[in-house]
N, C-alpha and C positions, 0 to 999 in steps of 0.2 A: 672106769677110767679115773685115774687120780690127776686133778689138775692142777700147774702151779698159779700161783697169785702174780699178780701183777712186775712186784720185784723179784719174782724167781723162786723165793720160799716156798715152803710144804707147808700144809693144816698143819701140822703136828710141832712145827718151829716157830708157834705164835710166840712172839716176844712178850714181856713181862706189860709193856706198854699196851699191846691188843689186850690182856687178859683186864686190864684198868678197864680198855673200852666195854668189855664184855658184859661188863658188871651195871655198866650207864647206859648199852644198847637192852641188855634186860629190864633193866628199868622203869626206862621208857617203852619197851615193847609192852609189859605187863599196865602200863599206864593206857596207854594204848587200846590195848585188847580187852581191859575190863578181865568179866570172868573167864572169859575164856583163854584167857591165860593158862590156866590149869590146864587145858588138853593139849597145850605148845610142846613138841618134841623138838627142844634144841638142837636135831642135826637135823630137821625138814621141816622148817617153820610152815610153809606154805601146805603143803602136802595133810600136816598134822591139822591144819585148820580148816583142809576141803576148800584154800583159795586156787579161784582159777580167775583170769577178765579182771574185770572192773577190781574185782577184792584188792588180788594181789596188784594191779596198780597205786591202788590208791596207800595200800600200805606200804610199799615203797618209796611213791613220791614223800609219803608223811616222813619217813626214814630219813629220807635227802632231805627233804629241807629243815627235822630237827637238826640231822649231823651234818648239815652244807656238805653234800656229799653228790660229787658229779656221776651221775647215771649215764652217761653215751655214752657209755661203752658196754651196757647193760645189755644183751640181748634177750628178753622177756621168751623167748621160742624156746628157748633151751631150758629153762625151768618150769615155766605153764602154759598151760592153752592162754592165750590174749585174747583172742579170739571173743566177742559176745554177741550173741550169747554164747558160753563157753560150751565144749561139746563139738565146735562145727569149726575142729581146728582145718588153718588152714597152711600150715608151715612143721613140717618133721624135722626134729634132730636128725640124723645118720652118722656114722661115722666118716671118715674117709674114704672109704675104699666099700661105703654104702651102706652099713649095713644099720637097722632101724637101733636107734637110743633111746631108752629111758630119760625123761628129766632128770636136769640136774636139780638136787634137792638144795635149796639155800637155808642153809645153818645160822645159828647165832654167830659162833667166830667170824663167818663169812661178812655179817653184818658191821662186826668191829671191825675186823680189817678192812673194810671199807670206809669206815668212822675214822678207823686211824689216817689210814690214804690220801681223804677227802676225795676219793674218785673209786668206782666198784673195781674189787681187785680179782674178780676172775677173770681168766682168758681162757679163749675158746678154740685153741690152736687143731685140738683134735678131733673137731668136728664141725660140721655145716648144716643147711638147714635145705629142705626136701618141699618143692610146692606141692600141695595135693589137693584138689576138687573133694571139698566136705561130702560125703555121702545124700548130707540132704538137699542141695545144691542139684545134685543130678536128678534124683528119685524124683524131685519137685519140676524138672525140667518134663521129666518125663510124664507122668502124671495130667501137668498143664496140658501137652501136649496131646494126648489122648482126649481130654475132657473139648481143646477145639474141636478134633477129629470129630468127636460125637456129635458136638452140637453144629459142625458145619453139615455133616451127615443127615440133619432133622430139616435143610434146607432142599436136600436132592429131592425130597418126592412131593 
């Protein structure tokens, strides 16, 4: 799914002005991220750094309040688990008409055009978000539940 940005433009008709931001949100991301800079895949920042939860918050909020950059309109579901511990999401992408999505991977340009905006410029027109009971949620329901059974059981005889 290719999505457009905020104003209606495509990734690929970054203006001369986002390619400036480009250069200032590397920057600072590399400032940022120390060495681990080096393993950053500029079209799936997060994804390339294993952030899911807390990471990927905390490196966004740092994002916004370098670039005064309004996040509500961010939806964290659609690109990572938020979820933490992470693992035990509890919100799926799908598309319209249901069917399961991949995250969407956040890019550098993504970042600058954000920078540029002063507010995050993707929309999320093409898809929604899925509630689902974590697996470990249940298993642990269940589990619990047998270990009463047991120990209520040691009181029959």
């Amino acid at each position: 799914h290719h999505l457009d940005h905020a104003d209606g433009r495509r990734r690929a008709e970054l203006s001369q002005h986002v390619m400036d931001y480009r250069g200032e949100v590397a920057r600072w991301l590399e400032s940022y991220l120390g060495p681990d800079f080096a393993s950053v895949d500029p079209s799936d920042l997060l994804g390339s750094l294993g952030y899911e939860g807390d990471d990927a918050d905390e490196l966004l909020s740092a994002f916004a309040e370098r670039f005064e950059v309004d996040l509500t309109t961010l939806n964290p579901w659609y690109h990572y688990d938020a979820d933490e511990p992470p693992y035990f999401r509890r919100y799926r992408p799908v598309s319209l008409d249901g069917q399961k999505l991949d995250d969407l991977p956040i890019a550098l340009d993504d970042l600058a055009r954000s920078a540029e905006l002063r507010t995050w410029s993707m929309v999320y027109a093409d898809r929604t978000l899925v509630y689902r009971r974590p697996v470990i949620f249940v298993v642990g329901a269940i589990v619990f539940a047998i270990l009463i059974a047991a120990w209520l059981a040691t009181f029959a005889f």
